[in-house]
FIFIMI-800113 format. One record per residue (C-alpha): residue number from 0; residue in one letter; chain; y, x negated, z negated. Coordinates in steps of 0.25 Angstrom, whole numbers, always signed. Layout:
N
<site nr="NUM" rest="A" kette="A" y="Y" x="X" z="Z"/>
...
***
This chain:
359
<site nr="0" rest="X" kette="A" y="+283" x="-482" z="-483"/>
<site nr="1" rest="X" kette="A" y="+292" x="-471" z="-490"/>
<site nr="2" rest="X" kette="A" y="+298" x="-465" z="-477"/>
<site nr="3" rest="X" kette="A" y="+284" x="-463" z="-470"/>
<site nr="4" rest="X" kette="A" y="+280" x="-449" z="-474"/>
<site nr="5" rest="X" kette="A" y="+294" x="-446" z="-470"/>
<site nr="6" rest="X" kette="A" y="+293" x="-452" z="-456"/>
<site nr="7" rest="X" kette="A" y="+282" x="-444" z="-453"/>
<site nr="8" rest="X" kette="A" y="+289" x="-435" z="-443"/>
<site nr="9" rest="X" kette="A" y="+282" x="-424" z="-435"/>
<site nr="10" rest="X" kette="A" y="+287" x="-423" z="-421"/>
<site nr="11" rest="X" kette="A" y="+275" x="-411" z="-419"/>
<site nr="12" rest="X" kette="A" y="+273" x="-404" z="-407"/>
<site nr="13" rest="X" kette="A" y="+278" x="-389" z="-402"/>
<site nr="14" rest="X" kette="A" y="+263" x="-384" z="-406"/>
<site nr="15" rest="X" kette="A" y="+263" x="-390" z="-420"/>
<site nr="16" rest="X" kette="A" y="+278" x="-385" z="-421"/>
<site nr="17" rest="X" kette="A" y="+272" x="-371" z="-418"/>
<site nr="18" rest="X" kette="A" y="+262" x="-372" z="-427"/>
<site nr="19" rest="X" kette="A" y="+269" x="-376" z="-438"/>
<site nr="20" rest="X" kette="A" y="+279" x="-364" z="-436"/>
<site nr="21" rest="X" kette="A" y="+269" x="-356" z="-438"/>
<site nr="22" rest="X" kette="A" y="+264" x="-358" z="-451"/>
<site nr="23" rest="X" kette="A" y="+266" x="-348" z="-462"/>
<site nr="24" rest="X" kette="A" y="+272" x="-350" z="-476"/>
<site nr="25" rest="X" kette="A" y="+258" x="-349" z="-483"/>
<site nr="26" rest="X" kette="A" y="+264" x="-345" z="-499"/>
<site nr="27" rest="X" kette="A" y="+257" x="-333" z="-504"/>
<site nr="28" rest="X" kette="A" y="+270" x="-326" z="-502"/>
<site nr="29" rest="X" kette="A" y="+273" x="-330" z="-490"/>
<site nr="30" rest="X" kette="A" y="+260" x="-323" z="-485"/>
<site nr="31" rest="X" kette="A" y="+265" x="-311" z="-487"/>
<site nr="32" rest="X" kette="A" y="+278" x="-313" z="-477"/>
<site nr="33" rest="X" kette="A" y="+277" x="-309" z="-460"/>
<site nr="34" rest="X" kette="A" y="+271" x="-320" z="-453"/>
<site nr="35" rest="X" kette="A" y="+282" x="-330" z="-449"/>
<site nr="36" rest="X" kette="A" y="+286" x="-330" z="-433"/>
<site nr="37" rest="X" kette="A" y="+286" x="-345" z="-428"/>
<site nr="38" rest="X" kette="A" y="+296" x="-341" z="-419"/>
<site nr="39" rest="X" kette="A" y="+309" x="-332" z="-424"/>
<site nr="40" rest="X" kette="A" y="+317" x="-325" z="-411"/>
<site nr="41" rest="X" kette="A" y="+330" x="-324" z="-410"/>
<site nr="42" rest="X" kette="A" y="+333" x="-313" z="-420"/>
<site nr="43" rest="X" kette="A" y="+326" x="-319" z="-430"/>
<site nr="44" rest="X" kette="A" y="+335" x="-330" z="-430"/>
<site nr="45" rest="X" kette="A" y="+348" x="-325" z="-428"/>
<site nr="46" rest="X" kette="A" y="+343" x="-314" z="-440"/>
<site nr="47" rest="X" kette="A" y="+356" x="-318" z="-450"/>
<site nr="48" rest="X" kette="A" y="+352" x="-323" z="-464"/>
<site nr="49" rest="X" kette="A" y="+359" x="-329" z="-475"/>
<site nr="50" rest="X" kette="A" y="+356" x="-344" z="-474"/>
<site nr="51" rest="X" kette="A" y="+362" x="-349" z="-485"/>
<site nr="52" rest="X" kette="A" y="+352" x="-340" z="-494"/>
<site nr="53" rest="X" kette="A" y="+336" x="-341" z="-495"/>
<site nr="54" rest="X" kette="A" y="+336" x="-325" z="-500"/>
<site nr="55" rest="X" kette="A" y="+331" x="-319" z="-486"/>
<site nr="56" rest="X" kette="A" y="+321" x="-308" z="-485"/>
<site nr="57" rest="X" kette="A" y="+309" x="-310" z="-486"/>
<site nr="58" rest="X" kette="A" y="+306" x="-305" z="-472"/>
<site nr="59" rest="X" kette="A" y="+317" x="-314" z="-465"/>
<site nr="60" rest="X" kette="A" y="+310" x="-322" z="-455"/>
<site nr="61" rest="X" kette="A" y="+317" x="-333" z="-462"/>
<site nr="62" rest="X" kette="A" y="+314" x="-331" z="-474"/>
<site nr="63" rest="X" kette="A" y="+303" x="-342" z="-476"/>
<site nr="64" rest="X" kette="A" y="+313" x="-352" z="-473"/>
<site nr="65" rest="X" kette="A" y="+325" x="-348" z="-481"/>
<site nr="66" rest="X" kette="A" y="+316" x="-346" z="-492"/>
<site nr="67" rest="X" kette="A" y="+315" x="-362" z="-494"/>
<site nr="68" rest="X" kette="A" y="+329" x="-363" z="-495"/>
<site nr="69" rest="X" kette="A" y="+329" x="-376" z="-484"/>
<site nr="70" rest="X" kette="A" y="+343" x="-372" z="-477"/>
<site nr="71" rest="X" kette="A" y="+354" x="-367" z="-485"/>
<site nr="72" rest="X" kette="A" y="+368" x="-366" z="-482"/>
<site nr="73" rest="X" kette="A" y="+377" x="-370" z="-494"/>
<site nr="74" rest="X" kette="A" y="+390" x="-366" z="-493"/>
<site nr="75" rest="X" kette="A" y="+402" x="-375" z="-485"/>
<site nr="76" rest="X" kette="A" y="+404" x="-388" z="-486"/>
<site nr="77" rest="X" kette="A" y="+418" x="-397" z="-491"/>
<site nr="78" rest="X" kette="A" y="+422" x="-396" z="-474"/>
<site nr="79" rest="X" kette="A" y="+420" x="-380" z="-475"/>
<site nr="80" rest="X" kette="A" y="+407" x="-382" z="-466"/>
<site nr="81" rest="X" kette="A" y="+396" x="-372" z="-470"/>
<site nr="82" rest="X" kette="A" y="+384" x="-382" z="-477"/>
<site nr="83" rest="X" kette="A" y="+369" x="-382" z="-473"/>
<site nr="84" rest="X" kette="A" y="+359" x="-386" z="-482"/>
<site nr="85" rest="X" kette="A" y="+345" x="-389" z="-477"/>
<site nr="86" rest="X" kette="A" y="+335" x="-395" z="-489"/>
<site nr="87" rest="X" kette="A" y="+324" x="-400" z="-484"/>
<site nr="88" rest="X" kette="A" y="+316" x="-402" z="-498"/>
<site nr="89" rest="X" kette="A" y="+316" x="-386" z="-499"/>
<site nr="90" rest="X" kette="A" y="+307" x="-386" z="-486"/>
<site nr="91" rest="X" kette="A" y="+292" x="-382" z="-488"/>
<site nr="92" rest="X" kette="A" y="+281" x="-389" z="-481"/>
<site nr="93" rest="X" kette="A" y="+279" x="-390" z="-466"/>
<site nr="94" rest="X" kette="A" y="+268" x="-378" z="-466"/>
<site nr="95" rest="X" kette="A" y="+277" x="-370" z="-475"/>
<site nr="96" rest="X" kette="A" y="+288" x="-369" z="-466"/>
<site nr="97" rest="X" kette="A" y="+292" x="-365" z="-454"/>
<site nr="98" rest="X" kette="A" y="+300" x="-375" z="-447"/>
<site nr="99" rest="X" kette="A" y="+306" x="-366" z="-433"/>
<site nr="100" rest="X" kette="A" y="+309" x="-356" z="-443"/>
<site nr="101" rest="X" kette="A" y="+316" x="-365" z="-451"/>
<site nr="102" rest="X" kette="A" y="+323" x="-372" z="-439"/>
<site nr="103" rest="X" kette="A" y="+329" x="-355" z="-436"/>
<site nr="104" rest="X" kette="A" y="+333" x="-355" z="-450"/>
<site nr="105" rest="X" kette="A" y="+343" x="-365" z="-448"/>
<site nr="106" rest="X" kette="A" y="+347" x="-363" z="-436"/>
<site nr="107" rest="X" kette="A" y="+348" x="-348" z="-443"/>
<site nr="108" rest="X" kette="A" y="+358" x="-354" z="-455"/>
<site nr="109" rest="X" kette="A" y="+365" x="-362" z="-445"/>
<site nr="110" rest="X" kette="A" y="+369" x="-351" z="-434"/>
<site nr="111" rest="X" kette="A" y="+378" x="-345" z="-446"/>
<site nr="112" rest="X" kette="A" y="+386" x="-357" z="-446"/>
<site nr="113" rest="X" kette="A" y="+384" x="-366" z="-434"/>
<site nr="114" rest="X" kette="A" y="+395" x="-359" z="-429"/>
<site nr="115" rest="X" kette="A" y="+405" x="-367" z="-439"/>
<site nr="116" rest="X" kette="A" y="+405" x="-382" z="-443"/>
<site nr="117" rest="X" kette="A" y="+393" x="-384" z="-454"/>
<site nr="118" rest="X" kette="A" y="+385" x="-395" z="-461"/>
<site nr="119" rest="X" kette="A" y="+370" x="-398" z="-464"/>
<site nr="120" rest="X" kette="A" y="+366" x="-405" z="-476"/>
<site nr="121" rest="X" kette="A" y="+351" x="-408" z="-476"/>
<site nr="122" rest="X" kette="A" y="+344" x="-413" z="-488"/>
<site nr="123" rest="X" kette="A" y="+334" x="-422" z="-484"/>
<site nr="124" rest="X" kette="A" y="+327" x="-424" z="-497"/>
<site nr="125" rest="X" kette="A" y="+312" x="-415" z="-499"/>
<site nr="126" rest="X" kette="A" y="+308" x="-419" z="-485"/>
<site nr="127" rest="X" kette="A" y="+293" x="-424" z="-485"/>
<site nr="128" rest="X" kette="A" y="+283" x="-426" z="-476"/>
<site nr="129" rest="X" kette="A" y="+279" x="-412" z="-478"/>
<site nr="130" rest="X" kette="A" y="+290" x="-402" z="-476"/>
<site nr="131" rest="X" kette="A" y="+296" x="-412" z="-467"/>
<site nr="132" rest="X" kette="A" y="+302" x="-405" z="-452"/>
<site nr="133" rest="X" kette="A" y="+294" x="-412" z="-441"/>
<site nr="134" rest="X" kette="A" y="+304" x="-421" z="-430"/>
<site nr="135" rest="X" kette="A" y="+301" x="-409" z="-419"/>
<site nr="136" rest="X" kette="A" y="+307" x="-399" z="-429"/>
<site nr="137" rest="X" kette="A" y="+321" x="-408" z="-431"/>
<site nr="138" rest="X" kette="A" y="+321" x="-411" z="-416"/>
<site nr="139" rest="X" kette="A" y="+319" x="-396" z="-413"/>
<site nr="140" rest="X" kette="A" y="+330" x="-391" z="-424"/>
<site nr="141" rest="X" kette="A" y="+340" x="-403" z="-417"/>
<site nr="142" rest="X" kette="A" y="+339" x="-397" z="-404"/>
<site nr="143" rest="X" kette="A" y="+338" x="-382" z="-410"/>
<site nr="144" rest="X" kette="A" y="+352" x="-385" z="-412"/>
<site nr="145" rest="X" kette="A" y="+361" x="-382" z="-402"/>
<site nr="146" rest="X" kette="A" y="+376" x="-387" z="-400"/>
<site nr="147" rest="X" kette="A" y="+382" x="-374" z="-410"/>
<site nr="148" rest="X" kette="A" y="+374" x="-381" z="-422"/>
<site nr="149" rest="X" kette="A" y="+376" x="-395" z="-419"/>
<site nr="150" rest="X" kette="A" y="+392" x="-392" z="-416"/>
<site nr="151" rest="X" kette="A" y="+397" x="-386" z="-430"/>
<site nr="152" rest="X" kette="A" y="+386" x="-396" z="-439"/>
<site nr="153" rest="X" kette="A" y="+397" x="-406" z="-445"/>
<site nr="154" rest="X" kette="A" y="+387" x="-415" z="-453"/>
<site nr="155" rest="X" kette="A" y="+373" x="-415" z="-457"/>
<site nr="156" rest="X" kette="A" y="+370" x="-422" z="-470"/>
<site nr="157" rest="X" kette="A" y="+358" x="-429" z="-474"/>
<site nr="158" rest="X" kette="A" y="+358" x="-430" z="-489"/>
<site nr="159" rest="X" kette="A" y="+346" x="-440" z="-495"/>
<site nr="160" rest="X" kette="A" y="+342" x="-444" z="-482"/>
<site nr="161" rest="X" kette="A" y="+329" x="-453" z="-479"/>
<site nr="162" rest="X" kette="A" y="+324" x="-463" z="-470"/>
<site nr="163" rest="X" kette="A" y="+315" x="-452" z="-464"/>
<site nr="164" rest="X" kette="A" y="+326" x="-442" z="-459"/>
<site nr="165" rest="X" kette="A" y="+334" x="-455" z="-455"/>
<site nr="166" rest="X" kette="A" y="+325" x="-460" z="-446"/>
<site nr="167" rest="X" kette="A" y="+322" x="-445" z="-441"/>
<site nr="168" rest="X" kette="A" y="+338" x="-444" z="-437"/>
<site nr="169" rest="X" kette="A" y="+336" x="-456" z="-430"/>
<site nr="170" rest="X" kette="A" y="+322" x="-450" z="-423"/>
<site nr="171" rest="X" kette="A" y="+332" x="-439" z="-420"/>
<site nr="172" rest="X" kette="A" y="+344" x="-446" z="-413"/>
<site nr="173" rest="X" kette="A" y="+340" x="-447" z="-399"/>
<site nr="174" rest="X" kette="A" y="+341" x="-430" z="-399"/>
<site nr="175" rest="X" kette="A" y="+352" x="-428" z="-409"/>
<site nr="176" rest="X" kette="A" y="+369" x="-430" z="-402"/>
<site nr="177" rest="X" kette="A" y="+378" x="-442" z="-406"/>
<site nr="178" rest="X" kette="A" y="+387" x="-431" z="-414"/>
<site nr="179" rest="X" kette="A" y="+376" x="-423" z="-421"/>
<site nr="180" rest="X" kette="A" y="+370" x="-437" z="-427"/>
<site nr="181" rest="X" kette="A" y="+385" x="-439" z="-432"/>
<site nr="182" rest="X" kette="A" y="+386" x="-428" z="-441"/>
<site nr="183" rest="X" kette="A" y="+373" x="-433" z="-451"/>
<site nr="184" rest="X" kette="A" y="+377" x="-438" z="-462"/>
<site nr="185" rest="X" kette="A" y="+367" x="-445" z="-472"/>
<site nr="186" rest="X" kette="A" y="+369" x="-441" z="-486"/>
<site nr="187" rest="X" kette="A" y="+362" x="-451" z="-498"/>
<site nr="188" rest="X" kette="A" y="+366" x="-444" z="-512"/>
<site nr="189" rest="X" kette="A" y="+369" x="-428" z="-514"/>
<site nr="190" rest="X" kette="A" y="+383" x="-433" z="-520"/>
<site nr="191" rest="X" kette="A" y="+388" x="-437" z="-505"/>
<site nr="192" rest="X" kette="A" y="+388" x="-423" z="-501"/>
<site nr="193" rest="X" kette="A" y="+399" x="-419" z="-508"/>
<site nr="194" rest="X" kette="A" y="+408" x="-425" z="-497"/>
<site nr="195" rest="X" kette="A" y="+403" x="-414" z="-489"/>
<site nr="196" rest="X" kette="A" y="+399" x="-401" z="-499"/>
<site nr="197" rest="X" kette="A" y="+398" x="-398" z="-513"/>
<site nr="198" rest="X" kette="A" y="+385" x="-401" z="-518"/>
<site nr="199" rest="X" kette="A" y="+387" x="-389" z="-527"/>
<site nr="200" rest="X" kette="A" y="+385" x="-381" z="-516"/>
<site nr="201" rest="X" kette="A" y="+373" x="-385" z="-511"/>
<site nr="202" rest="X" kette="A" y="+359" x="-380" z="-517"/>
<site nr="203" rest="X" kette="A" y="+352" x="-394" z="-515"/>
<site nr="204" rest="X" kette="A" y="+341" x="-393" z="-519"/>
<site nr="205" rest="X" kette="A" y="+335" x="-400" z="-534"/>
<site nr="206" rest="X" kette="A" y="+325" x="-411" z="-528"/>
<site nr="207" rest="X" kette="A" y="+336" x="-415" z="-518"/>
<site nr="208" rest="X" kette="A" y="+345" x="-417" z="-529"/>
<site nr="209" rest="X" kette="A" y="+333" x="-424" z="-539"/>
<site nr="210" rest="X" kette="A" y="+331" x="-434" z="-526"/>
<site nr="211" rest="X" kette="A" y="+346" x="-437" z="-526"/>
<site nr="212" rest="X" kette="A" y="+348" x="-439" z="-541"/>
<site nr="213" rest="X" kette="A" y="+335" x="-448" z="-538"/>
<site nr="214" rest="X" kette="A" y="+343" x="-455" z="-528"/>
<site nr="215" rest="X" kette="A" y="+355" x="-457" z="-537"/>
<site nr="216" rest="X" kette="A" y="+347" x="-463" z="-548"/>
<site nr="217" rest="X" kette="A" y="+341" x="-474" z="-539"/>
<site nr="218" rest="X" kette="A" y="+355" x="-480" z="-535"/>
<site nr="219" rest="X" kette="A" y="+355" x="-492" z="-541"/>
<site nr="220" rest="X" kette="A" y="+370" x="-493" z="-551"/>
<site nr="221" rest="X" kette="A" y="+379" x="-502" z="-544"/>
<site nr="222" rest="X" kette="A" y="+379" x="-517" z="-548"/>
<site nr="223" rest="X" kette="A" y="+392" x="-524" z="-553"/>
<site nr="224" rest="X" kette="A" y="+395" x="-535" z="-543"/>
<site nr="225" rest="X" kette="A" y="+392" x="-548" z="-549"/>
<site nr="226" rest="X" kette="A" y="+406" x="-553" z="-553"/>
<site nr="227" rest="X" kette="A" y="+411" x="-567" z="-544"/>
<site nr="228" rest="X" kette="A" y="+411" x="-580" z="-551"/>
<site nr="229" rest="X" kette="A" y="+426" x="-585" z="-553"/>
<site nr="230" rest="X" kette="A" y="+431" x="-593" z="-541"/>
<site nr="231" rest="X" kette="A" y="+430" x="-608" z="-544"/>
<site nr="232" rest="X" kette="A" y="+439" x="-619" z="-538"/>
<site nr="233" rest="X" kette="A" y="+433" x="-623" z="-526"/>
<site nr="234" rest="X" kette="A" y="+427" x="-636" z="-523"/>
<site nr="235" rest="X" kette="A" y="+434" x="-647" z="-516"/>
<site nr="236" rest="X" kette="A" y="+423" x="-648" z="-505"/>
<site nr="237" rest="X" kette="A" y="+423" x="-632" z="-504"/>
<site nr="238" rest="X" kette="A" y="+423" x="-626" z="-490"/>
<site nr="239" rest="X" kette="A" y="+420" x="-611" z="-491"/>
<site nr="240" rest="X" kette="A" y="+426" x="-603" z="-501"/>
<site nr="241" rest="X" kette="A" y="+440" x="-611" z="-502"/>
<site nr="242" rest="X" kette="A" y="+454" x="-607" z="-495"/>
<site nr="243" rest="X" kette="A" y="+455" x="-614" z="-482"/>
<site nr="244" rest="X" kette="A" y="+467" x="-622" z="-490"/>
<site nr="245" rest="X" kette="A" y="+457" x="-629" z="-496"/>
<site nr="246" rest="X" kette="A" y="+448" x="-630" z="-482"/>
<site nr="247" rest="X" kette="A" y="+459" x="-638" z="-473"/>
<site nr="248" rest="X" kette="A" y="+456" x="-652" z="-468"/>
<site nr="249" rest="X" kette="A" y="+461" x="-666" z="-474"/>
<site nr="250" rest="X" kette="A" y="+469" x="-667" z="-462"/>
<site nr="251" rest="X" kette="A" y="+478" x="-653" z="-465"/>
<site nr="252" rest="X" kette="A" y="+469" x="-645" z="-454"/>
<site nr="253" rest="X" kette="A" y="+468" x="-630" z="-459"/>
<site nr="254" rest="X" kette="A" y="+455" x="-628" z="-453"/>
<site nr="255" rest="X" kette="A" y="+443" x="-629" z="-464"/>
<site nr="256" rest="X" kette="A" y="+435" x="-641" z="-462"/>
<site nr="257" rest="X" kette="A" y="+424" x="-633" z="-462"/>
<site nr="258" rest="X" kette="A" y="+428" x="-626" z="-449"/>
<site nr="259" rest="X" kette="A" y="+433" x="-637" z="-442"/>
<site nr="260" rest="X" kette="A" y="+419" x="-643" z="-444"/>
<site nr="261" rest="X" kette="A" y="+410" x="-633" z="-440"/>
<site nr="262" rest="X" kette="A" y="+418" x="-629" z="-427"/>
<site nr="263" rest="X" kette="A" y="+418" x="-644" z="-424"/>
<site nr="264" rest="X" kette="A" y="+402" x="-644" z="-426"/>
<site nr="265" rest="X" kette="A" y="+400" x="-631" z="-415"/>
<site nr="266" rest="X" kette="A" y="+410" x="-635" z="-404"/>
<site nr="267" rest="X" kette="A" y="+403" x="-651" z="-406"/>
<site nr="268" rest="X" kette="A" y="+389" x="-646" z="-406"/>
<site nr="269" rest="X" kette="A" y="+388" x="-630" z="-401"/>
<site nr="270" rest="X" kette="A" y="+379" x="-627" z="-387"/>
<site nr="271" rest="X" kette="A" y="+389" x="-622" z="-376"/>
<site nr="272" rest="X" kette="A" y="+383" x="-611" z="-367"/>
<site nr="273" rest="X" kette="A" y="+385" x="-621" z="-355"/>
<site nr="274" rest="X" kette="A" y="+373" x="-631" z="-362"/>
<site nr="275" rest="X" kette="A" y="+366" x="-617" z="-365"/>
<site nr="276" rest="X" kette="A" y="+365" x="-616" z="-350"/>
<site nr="277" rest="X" kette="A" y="+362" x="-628" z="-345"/>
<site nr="278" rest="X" kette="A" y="+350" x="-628" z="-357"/>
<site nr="279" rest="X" kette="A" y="+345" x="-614" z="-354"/>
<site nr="280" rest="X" kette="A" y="+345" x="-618" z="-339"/>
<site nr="281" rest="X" kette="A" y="+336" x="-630" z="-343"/>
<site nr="282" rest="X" kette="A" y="+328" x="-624" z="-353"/>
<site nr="283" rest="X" kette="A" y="+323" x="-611" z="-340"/>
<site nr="284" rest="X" kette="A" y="+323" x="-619" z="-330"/>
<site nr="285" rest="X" kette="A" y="+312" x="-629" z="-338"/>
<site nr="286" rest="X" kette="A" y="+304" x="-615" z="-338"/>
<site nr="287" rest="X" kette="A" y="+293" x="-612" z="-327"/>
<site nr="288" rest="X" kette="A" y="+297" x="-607" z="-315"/>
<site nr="289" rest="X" kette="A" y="+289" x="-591" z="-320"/>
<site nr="290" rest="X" kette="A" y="+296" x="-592" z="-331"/>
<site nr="291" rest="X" kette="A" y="+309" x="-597" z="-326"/>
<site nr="292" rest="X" kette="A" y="+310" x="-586" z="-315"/>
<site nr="293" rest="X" kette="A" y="+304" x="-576" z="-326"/>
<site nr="294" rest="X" kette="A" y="+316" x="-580" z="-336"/>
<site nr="295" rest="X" kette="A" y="+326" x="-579" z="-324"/>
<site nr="296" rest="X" kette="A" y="+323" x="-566" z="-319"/>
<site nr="297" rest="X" kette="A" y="+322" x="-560" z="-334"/>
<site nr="298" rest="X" kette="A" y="+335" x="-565" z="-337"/>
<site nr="299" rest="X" kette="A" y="+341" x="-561" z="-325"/>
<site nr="300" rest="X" kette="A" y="+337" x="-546" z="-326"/>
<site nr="301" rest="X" kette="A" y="+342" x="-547" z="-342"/>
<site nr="302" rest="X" kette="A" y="+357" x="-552" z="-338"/>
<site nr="303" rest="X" kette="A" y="+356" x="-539" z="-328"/>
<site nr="304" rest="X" kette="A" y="+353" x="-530" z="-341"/>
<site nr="305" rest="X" kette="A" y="+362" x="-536" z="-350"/>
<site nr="306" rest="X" kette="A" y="+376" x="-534" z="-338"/>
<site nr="307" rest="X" kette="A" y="+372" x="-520" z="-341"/>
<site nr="308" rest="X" kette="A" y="+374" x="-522" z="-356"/>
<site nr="309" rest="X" kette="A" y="+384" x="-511" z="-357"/>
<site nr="310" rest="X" kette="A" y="+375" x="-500" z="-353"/>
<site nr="311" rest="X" kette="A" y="+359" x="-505" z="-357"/>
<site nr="312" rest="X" kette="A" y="+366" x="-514" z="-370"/>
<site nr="313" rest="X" kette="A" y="+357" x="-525" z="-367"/>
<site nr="314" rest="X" kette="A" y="+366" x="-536" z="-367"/>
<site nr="315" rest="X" kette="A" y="+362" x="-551" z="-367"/>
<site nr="316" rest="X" kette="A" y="+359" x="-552" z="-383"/>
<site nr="317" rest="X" kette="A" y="+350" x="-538" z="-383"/>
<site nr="318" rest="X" kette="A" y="+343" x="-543" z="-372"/>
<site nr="319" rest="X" kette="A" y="+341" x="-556" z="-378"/>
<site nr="320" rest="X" kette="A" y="+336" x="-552" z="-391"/>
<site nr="321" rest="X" kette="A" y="+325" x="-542" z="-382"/>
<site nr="322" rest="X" kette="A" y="+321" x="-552" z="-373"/>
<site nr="323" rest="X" kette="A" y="+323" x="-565" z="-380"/>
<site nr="324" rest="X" kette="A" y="+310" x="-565" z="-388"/>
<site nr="325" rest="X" kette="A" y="+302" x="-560" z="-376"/>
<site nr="326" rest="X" kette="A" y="+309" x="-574" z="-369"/>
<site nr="327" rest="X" kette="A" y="+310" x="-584" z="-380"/>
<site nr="328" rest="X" kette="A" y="+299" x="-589" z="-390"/>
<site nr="329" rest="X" kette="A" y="+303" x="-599" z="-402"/>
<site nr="330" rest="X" kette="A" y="+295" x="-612" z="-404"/>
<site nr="331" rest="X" kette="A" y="+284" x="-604" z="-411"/>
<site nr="332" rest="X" kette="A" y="+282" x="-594" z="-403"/>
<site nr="333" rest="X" kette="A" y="+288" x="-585" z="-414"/>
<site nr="334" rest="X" kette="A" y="+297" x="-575" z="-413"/>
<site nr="335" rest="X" kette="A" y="+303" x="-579" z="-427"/>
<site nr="336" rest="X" kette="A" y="+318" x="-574" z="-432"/>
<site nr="337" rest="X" kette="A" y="+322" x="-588" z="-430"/>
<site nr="338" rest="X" kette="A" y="+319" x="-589" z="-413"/>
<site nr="339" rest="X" kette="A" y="+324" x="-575" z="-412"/>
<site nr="340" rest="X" kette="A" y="+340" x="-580" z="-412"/>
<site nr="341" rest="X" kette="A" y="+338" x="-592" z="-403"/>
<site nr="342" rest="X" kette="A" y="+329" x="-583" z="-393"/>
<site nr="343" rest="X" kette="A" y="+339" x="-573" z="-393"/>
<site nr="344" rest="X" kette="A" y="+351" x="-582" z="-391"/>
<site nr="345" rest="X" kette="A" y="+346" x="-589" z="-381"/>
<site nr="346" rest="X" kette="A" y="+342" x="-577" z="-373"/>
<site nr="347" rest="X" kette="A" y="+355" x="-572" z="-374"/>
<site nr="348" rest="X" kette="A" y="+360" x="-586" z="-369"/>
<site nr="349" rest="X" kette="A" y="+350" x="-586" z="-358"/>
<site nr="350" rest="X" kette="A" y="+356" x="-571" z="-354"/>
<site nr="351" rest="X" kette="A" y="+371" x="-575" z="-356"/>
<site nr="352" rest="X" kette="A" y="+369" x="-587" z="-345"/>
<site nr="353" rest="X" kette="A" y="+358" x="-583" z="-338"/>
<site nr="354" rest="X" kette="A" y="+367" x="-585" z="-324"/>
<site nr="355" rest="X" kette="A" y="+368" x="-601" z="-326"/>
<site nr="356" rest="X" kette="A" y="+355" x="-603" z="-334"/>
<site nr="357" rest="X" kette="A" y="+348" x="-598" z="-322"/>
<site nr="358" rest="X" kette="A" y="+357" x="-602" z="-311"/>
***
């Protein structure tokens, strides 16, 4: 299917991760540079550059990274939060890139701001199966993160998101907090960030702006609703449809025919819950006596789990649904969609009285 490169997410292991960190940009001009630490200490880190320009010296140990232009900040955006831009179309294959040094580059930019409320806007488009960032990375990054980063981030937007980074928000939920998970905001077309900044302002980058003209151009023009047909009289035997002027009895009663009737039919010929008993009783109690004391001592454990619905949310209808076709077969022995509502129901049924069907 489409998505299936895109799922391919490599959760790796510490000794891959290390590996990977040690490989070297392999350009011829690149050669010429010191070899890259996989580790950085603290003073490399803390080292102050200007994170809104790529222009560092060559001999920066972040150079290699700002070079590609992946994380930029662009200006303030229309709350007077500073703007943080991270483009993943501009990041280079895996072996090409350092991804540690990359996670301190971030947290680099970000130090210069965390202090004050910020946003993260994070174009999703350009990311393949190649210069993708494995899961252990992301997970790594999340918890890298403490609480002076996660306070002050107002909203992180998602603009052209996929069915890959969707699902991976949902792989990451078990570790991310209630509030973080608030602040993400999916973002379909370029046009709906100018709620939040000017698009001006922003360097996107050409193919992300190609993809969502792209986008644009497949949105099919809207349809004119058919026009409705002119009302016509209605019909002396009309029931629906009509002003209930038109519905009363003969006899002057207000109430519709049609209601009356139909409410006449159910009270004459519905099955009250005490003939539900008295046939579930009959029905059990025909059962062998392994099977009778089987069902009994089942049932008996279900309607002790279902009184404690309020913490476990196994009422009688979820536990029907679960244990109702484990119970229960249809005529064919087929589980068909058809035998699946009876089953259920009378499950439920067999739960709700199961104090009198087995007194």
């Amino acid at each position: 299917c489409a998505m299936s490169s895109e799922l391919l997410v490599d959760v790796g292991d510490d000794s891959a991760t290390a590996q990977l960190g040690q490989l070297k940009l392999t350009t011829i001009e690149d050669q010429q540079w010191p070899a890259d630490e996989s580790f950085l200490s603290k003073s490399d880190v803390s080292q102050q550059f200007d994170a809104s320009s790529p222009h560092l010296p060559w001999d920066h140990p972040f150079y290699d990274i700002a070079r590609h232009q992946i994380i930029e900040v662009a200006g303030d955006d229309n709350f007077g939060r500073k703007v943080i831009v991270f483009n993943a179309c501009r990041m280079p294959p895996q072996h090409q890139l350092d991804h540690h040094k990359l996670l301190m580059y971030l947290k680099g930019t970000l130090d210069q701001y965390v202090e004050s409320d910020y946003t993260v806007i994070y174009f999703h488009h350009g990311l393949t199966s190649e210069n993708k960032l494995s899961f252990s990375w992301i997970r790594d990054a999340y918890r890298e993160f403490d609480r002076k980063y996660k306070k002050n981030i107002k909203a992180l937007y998602i603009v052209h998101p996929t069915m890959f980074i969707k699902t991976l928000l949902i792989l990451l939920k078990p570790i991310t907090s209630f509030k973080f998970g608030r602040k993400i905001n999916y973002v379909s077309y370029l046009s709906e960030l100018e709620d939040v900044v000017k698009c001006d302002q922003l360097v996107i980058p050409s193919r992300v702006r190609e993809y969502d003209n792209k986008l644009r151009a497949s949105l099919k023009p809207t349809t004119q609703p058919p026009m409705s047909p002119p009302h016509s009289p209605p019909l002396p035997s009309q029931v629906f449809g009509v002003p209930l002027t038109l519905q009363r009895d003969p006899d002057g009663d207000p109430v519709p025919v049609v209601m009356r009737d139909t409410v006449g039919f159910l009270s004459e010929q519905a099955v009250s819950s005490e003939s539900q008993v008295t046939v579930m009783k009959t029905l059990v109690e025909s059962l062998p006596e392994e099977n009778y004391a089987s069902l009994r001592y089942l049932i008996t454990f279900l309607a002790q789990v279902s009184a404690n619905s309020e913490v476990n949310k196994m009422t009688n209808s979820n536990l029907a649904v679960v244990f109702g076709p484990n119970l229960l077969w249809g005529r064919d022995n087929a589980m068909s969609l058809s035998a699946i509502g009876p089953i259920n129901n009378f499950t439920r049924t067999l739960l709700d009285q199961q104090h009198l069907v087995f007194a």
